[in-house]
Biopython code that builds the backbone (N, CA, C, O; Angstrom):
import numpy as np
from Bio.PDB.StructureBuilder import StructureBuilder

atoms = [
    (1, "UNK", "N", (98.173, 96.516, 87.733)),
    (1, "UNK", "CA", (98.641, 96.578, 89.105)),
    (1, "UNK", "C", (99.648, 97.727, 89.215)),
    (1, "UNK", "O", (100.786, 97.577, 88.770)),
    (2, "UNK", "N", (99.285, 98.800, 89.758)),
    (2, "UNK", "CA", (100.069, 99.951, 90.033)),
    (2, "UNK", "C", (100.519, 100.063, 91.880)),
    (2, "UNK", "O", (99.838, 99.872, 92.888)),
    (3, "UNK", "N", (101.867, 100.429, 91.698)),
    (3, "UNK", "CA", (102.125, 101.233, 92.872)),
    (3, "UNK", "C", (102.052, 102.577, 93.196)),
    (3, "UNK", "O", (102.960, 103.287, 92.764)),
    (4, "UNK", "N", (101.397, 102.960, 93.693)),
    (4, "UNK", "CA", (101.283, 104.414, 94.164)),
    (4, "UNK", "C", (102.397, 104.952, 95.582)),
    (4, "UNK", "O", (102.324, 104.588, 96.756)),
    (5, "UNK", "N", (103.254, 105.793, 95.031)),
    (5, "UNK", "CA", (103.992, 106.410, 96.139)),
    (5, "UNK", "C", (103.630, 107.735, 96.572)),
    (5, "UNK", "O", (103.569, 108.740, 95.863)),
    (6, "UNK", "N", (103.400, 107.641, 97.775)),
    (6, "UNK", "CA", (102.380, 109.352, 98.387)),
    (6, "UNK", "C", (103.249, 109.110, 99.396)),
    (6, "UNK", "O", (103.444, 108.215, 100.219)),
    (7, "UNK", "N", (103.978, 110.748, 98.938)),
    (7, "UNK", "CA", (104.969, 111.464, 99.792)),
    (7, "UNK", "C", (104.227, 112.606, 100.860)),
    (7, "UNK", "O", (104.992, 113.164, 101.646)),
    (8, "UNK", "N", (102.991, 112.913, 100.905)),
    (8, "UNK", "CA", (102.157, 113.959, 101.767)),
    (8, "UNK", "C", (101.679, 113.719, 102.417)),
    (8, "UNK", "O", (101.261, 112.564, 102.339)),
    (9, "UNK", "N", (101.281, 114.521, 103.641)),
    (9, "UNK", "CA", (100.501, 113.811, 104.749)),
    (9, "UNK", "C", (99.081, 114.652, 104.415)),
    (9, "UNK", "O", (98.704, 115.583, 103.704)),
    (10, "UNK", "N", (98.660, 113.905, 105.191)),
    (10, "UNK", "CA", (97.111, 113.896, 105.496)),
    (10, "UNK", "C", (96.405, 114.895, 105.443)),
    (10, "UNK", "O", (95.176, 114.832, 105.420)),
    (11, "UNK", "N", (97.120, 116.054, 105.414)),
    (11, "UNK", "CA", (96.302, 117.353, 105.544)),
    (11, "UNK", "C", (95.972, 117.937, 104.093)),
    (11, "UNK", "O", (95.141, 118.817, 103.864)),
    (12, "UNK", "N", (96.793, 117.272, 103.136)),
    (12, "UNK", "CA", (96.606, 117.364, 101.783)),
    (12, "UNK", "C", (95.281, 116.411, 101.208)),
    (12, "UNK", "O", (95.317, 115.479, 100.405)),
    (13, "UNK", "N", (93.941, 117.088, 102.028)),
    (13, "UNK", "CA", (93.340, 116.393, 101.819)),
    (13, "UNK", "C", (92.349, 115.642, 100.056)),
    (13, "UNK", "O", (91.683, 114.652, 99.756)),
    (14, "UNK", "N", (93.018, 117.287, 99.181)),
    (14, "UNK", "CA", (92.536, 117.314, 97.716)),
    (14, "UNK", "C", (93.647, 116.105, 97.264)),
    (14, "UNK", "O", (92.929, 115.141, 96.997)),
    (15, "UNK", "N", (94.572, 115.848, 97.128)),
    (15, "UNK", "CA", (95.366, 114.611, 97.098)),
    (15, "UNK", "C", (94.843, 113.283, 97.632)),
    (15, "UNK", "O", (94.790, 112.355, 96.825)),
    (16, "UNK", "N", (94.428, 113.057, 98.959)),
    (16, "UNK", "CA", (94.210, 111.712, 99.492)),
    (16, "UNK", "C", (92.438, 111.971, 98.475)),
    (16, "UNK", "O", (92.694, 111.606, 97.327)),
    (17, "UNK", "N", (91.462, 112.266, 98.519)),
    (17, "UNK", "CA", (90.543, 112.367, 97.495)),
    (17, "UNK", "C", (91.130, 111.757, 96.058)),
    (17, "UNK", "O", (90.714, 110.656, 95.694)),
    (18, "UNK", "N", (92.394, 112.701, 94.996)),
    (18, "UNK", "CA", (92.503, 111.802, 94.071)),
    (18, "UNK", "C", (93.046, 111.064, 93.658)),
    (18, "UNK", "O", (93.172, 110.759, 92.472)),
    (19, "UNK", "N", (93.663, 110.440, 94.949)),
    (19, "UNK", "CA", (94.122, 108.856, 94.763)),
    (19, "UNK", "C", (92.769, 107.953, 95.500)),
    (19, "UNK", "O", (93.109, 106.773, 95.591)),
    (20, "UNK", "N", (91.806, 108.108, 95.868)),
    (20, "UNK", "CA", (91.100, 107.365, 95.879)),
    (20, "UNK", "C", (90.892, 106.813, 94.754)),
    (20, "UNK", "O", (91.207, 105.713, 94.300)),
    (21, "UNK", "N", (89.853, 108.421, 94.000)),
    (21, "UNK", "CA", (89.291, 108.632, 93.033)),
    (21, "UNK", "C", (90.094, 107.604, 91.588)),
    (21, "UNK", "O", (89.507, 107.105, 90.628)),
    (22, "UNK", "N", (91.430, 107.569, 91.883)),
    (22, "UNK", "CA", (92.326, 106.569, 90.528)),
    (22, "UNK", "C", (92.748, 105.386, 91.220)),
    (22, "UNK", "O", (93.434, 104.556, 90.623)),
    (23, "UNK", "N", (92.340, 105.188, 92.661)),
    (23, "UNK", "CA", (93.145, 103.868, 92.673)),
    (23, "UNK", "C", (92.237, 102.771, 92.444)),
    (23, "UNK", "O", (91.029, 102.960, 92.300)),
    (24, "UNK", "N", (92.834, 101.503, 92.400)),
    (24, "UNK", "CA", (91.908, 100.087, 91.988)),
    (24, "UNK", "C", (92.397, 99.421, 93.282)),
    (24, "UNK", "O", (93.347, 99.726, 94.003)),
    (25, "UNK", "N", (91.326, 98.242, 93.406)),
    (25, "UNK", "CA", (91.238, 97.350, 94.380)),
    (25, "UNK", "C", (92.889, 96.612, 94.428)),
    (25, "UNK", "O", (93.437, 96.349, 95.499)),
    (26, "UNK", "N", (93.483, 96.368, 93.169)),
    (26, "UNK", "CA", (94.780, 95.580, 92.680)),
    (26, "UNK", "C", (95.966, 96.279, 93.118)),
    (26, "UNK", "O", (97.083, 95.862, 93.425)),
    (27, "UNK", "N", (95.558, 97.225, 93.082)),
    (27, "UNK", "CA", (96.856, 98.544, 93.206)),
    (27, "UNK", "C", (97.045, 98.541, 94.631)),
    (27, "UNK", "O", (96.373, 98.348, 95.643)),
    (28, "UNK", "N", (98.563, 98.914, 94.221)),
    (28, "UNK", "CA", (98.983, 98.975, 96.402)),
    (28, "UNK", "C", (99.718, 100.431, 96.165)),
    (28, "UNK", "O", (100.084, 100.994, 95.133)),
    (29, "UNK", "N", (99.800, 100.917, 97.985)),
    (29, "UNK", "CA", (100.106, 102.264, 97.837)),
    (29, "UNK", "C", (101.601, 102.036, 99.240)),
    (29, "UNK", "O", (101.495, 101.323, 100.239)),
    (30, "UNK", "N", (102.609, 102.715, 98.930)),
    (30, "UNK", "CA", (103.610, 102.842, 99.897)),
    (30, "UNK", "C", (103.870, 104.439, 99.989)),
    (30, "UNK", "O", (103.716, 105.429, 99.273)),
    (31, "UNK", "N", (104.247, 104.192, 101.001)),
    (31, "UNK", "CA", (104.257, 105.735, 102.118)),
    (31, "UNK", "C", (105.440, 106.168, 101.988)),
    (31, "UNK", "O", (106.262, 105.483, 102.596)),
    (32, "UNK", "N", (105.859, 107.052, 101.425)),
    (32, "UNK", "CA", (107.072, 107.777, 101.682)),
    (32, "UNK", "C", (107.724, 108.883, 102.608)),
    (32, "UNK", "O", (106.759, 109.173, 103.316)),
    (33, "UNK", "N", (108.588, 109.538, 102.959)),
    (33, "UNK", "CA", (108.524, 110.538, 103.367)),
    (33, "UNK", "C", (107.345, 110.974, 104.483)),
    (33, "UNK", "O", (106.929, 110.303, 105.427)),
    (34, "UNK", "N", (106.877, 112.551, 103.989)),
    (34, "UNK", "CA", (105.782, 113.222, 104.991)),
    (34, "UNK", "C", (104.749, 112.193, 104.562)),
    (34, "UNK", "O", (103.670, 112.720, 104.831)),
    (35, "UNK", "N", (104.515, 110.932, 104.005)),
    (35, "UNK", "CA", (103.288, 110.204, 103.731)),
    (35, "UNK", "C", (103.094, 109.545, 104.770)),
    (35, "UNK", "O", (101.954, 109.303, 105.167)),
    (36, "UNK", "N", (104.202, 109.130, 105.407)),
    (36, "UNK", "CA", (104.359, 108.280, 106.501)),
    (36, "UNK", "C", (103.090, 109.368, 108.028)),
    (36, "UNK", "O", (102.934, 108.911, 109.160)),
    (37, "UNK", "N", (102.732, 110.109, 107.763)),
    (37, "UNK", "CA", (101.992, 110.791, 108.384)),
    (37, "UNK", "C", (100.484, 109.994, 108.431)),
    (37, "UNK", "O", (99.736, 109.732, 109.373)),
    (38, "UNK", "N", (100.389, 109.724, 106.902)),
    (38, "UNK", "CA", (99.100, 109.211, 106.910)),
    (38, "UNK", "C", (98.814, 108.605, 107.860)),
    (38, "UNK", "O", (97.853, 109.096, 108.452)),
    (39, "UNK", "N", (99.414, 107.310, 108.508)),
    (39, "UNK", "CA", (99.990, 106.529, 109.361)),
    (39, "UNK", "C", (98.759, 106.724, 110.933)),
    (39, "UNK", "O", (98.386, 105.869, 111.736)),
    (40, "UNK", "N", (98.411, 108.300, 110.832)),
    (40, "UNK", "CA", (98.493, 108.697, 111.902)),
    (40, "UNK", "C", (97.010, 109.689, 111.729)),
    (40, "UNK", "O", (96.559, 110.592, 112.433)),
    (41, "UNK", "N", (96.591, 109.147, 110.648)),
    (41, "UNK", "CA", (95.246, 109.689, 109.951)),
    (41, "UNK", "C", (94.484, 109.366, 110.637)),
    (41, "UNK", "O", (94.735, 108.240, 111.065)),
    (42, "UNK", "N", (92.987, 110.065, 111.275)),
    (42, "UNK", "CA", (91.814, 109.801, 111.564)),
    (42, "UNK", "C", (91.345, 109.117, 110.922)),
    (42, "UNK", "O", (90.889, 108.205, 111.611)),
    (43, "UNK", "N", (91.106, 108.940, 109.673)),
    (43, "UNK", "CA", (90.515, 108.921, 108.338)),
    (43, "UNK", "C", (91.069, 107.189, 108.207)),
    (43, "UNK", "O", (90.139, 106.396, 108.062)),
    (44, "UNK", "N", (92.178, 106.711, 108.240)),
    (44, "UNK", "CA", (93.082, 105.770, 107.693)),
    (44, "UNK", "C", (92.694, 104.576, 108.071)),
    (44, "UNK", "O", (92.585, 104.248, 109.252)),
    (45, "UNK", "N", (92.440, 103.783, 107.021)),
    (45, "UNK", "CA", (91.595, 102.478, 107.533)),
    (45, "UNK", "C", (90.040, 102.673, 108.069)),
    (45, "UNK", "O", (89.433, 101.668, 108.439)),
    (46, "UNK", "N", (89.527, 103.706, 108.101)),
    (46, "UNK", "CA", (88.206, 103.676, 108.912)),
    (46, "UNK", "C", (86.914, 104.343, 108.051)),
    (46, "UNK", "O", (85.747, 103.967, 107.933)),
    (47, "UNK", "N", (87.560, 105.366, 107.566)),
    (47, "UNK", "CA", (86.237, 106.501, 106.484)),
    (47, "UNK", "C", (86.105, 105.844, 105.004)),
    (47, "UNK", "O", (86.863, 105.426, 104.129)),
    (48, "UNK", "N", (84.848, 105.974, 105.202)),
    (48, "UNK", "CA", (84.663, 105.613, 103.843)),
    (48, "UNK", "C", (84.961, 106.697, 103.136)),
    (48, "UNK", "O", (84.719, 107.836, 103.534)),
    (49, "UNK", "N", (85.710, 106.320, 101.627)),
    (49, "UNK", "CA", (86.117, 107.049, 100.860)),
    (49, "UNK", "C", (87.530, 107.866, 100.924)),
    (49, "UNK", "O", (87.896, 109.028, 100.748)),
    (50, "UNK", "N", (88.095, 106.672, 101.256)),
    (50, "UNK", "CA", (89.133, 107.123, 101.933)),
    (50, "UNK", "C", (90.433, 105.824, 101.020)),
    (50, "UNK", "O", (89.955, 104.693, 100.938)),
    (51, "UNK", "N", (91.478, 105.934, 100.585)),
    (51, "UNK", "CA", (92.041, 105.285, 99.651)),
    (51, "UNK", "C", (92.265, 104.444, 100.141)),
    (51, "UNK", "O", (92.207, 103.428, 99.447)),
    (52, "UNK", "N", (92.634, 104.275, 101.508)),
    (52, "UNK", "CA", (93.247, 103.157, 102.484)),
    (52, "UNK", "C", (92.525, 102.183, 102.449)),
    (52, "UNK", "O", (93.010, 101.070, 102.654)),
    (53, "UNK", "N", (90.944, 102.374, 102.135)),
    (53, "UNK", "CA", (90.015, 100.853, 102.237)),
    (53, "UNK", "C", (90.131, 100.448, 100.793)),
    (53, "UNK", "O", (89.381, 99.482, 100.653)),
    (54, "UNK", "N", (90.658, 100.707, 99.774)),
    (54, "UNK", "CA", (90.335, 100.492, 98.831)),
    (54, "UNK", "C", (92.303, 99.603, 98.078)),
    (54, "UNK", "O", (92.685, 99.137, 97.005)),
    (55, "UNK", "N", (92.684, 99.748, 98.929)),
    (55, "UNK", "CA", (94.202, 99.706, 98.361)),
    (55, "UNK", "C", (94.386, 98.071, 98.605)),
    (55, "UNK", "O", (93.822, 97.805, 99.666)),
    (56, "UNK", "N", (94.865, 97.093, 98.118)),
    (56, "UNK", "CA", (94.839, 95.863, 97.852)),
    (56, "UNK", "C", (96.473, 95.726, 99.469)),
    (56, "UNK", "O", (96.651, 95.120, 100.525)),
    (57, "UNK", "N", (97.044, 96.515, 98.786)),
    (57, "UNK", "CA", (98.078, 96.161, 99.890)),
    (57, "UNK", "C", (99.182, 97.691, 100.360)),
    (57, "UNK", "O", (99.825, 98.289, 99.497)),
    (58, "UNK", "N", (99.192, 97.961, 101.357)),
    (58, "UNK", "CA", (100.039, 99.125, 102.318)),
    (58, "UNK", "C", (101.246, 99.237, 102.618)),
    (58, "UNK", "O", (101.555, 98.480, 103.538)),
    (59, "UNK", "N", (101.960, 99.778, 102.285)),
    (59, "UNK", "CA", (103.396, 99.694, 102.539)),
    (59, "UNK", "C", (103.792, 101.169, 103.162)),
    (59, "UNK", "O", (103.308, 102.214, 102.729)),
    (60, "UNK", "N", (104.580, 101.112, 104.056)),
    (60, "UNK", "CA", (105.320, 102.191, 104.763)),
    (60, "UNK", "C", (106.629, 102.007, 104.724)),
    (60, "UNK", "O", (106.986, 100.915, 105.165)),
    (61, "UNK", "N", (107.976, 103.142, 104.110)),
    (61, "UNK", "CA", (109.109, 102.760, 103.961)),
    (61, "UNK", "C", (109.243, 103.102, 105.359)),
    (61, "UNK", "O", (108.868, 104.162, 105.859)),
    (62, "UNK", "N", (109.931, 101.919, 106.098)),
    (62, "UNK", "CA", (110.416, 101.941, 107.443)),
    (62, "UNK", "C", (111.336, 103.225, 108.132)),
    (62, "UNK", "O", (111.087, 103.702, 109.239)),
    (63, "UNK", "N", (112.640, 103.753, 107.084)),
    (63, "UNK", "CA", (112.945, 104.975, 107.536)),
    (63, "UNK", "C", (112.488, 105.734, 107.792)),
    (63, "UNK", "O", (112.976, 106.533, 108.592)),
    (64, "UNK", "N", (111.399, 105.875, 107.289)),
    (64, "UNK", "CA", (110.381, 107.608, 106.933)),
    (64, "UNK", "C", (109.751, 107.679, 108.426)),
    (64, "UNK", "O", (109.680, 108.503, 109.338)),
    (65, "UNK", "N", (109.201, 105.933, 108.079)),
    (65, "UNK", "CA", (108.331, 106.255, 109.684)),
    (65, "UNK", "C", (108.896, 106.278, 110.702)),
    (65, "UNK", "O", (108.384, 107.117, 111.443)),
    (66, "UNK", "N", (110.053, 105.569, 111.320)),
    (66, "UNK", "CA", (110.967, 105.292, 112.322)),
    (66, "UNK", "C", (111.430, 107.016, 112.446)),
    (66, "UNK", "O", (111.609, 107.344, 113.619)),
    (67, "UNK", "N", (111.620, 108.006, 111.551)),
    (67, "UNK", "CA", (112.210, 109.358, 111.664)),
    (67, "UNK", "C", (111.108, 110.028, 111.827)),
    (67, "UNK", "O", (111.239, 111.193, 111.450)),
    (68, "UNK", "N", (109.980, 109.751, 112.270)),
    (68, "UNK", "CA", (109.078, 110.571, 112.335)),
    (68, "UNK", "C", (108.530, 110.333, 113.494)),
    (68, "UNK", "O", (107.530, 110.989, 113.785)),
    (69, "UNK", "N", (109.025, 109.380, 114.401)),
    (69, "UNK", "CA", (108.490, 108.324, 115.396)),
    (69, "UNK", "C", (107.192, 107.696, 115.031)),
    (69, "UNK", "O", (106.621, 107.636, 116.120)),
    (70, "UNK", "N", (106.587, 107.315, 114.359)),
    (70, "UNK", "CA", (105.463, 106.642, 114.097)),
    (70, "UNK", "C", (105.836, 105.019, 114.540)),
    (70, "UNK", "O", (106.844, 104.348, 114.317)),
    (71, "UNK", "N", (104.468, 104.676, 115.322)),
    (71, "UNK", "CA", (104.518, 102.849, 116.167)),
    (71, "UNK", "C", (104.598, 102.677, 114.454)),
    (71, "UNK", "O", (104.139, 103.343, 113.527)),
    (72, "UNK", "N", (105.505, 101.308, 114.542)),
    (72, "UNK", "CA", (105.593, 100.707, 113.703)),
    (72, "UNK", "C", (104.408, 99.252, 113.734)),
    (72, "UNK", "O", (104.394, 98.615, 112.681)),
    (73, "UNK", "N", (103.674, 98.856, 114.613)),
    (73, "UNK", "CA", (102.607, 98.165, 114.877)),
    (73, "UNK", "C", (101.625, 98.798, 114.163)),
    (73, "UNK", "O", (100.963, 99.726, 114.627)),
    (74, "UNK", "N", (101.504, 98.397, 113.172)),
    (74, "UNK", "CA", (99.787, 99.396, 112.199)),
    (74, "UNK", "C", (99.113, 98.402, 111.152)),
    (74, "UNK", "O", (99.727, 98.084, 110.134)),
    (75, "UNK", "N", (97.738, 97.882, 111.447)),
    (75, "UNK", "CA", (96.952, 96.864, 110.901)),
    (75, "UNK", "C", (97.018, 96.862, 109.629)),
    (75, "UNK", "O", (96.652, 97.998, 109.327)),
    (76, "UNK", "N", (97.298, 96.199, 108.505)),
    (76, "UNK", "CA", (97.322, 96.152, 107.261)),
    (76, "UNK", "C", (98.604, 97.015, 106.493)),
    (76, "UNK", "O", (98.893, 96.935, 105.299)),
    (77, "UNK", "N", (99.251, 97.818, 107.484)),
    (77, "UNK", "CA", (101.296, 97.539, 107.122)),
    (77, "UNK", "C", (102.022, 97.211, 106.860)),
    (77, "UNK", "O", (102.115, 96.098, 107.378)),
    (78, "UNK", "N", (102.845, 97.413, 106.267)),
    (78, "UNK", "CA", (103.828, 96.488, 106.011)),
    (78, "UNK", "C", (104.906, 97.262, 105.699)),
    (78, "UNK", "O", (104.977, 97.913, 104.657)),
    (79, "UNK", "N", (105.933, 97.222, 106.723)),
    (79, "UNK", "CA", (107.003, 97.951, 106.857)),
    (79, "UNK", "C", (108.160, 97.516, 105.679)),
    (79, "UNK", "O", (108.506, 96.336, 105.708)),
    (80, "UNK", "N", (108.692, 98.273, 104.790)),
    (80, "UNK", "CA", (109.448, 97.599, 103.587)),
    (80, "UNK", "C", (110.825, 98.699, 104.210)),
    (80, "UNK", "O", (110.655, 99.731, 104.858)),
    (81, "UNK", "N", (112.300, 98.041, 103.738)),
    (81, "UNK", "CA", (112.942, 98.792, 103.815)),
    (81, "UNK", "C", (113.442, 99.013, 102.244)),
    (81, "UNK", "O", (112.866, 98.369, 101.368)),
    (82, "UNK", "N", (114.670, 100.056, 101.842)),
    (82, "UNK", "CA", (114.908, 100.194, 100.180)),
    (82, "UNK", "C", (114.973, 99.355, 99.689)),
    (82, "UNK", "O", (114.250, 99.174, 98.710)),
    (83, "UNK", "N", (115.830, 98.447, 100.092)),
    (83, "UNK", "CA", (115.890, 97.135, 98.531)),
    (83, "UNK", "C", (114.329, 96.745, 98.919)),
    (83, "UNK", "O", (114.422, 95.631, 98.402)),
    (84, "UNK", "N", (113.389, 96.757, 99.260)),
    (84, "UNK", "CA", (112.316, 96.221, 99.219)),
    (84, "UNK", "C", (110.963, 97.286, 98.467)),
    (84, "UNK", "O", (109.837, 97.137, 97.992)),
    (85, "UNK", "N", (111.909, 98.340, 98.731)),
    (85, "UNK", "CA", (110.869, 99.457, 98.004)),
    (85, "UNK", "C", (111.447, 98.997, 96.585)),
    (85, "UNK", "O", (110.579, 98.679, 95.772)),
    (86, "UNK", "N", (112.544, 98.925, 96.232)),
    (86, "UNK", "CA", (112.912, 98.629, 94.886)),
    (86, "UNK", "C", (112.254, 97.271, 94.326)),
    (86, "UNK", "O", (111.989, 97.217, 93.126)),
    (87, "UNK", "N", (112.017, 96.303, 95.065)),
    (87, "UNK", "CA", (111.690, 94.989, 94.678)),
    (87, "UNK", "C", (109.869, 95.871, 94.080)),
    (87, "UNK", "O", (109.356, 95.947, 92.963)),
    (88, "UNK", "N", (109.472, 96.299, 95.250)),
    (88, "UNK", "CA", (108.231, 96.854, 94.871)),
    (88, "UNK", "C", (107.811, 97.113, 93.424)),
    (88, "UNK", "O", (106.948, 96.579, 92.728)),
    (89, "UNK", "N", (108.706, 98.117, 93.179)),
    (89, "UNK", "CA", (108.820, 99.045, 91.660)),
    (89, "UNK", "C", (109.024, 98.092, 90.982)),
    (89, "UNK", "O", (108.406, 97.966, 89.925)),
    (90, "UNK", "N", (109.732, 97.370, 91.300)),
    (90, "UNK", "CA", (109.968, 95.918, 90.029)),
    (90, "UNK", "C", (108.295, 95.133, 89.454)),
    (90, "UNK", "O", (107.702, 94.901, 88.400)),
    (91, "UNK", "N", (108.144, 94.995, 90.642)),
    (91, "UNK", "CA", (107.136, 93.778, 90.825)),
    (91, "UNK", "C", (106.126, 94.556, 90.181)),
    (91, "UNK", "O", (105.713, 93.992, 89.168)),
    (92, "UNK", "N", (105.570, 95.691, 90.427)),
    (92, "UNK", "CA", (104.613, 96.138, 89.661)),
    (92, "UNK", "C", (104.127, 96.515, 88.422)),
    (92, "UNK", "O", (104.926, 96.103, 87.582)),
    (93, "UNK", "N", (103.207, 97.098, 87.897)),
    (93, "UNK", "CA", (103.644, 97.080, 86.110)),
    (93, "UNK", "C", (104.010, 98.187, 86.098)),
    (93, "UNK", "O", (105.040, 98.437, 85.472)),
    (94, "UNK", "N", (103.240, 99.343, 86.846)),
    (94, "UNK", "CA", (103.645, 101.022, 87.047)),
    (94, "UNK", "C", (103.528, 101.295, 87.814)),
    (94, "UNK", "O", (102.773, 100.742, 88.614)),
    (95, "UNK", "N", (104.487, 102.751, 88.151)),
    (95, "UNK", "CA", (104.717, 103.163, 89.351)),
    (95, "UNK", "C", (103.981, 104.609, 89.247)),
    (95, "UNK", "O", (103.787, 105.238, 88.206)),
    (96, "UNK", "N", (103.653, 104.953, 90.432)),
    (96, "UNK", "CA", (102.707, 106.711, 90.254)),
    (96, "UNK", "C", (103.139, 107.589, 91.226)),
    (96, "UNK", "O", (102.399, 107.598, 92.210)),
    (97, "UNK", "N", (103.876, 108.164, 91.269)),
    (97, "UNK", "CA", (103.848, 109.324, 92.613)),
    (97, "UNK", "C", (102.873, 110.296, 92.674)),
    (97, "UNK", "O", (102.347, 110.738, 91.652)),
    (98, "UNK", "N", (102.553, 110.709, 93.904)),
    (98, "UNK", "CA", (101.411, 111.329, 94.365)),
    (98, "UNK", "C", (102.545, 112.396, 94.899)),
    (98, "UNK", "O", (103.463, 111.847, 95.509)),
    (99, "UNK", "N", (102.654, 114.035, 94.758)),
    (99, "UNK", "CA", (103.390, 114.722, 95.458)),
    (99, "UNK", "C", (102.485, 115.742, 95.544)),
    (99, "UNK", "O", (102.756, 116.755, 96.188)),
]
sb = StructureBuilder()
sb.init_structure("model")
sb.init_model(0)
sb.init_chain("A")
sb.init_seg("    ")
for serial, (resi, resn, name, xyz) in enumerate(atoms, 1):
    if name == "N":
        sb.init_residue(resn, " ", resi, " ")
    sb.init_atom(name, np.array(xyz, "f"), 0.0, 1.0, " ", f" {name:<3s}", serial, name[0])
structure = sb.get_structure()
C-alpha cells in the first residue's frame, strides 16, 4: 500500500501516464501543490487509462486547492488537511513523490 504524492498538474501528461503505469488498485494518491490542478482534469475520473480510475483512494491537501480556488465538492475526494497528510504517510507502508 503506497501513497503517491503528485505535485504537477495535468499538462505533465508523460507523468500522469507513469503513475498509472506503477500504481496498484491498493495504493492511494494525494494532490499536492500544482497537483491540485488535476482536480480540474478532463481526463480525471473519466478516461480510461488514466491513474484516477485505478487509485483505491484520492486525497487533495485542502490548502493547495482552496489557493488555487478549486470547488472543494469533487466525487471520490477527500479533502485532508497537514496533520492528516502526516497521518497519511504514517498509515502507509511507502511514500512516492511524483515531481
Amino acid at each position: 500500500m503506497i501513497l503517491h504524492t503528485l505535485n504537477k498538474a495535468p499538462s505533465n501528461n508523460a507523468l500522469d501516464h507513469q503513475l498509472y503505469e506503477a500504481i496498484d488498485a491498493n495504493d492511494s494518491v494525494l494532490l499536492i501543490e500544482d497537483g491540485a490542478y488535476q482536480l480540474l482534469s478532463a481526463d480525471f475520473l473519466v478516461a480510461e487509462g488514466h491513474w484516477s480510475l485505478v487509485a483505491k483512494n484520492i486525497y487533495a491537501l485542502r490548502p493547495d486547492v482552496e489557493a488555487r480556488g478549486i470547488s472543494a465538492n469533487i466525487e471520490r475526494v477527500d479533502l485532508v488537511d497537514y496533520p492528516q497528510f502526516v497521518a497519511l504517510s504514517a498509515k502507509h507502508q511507502n511514500v512516492i513523490s511524483w515531481y
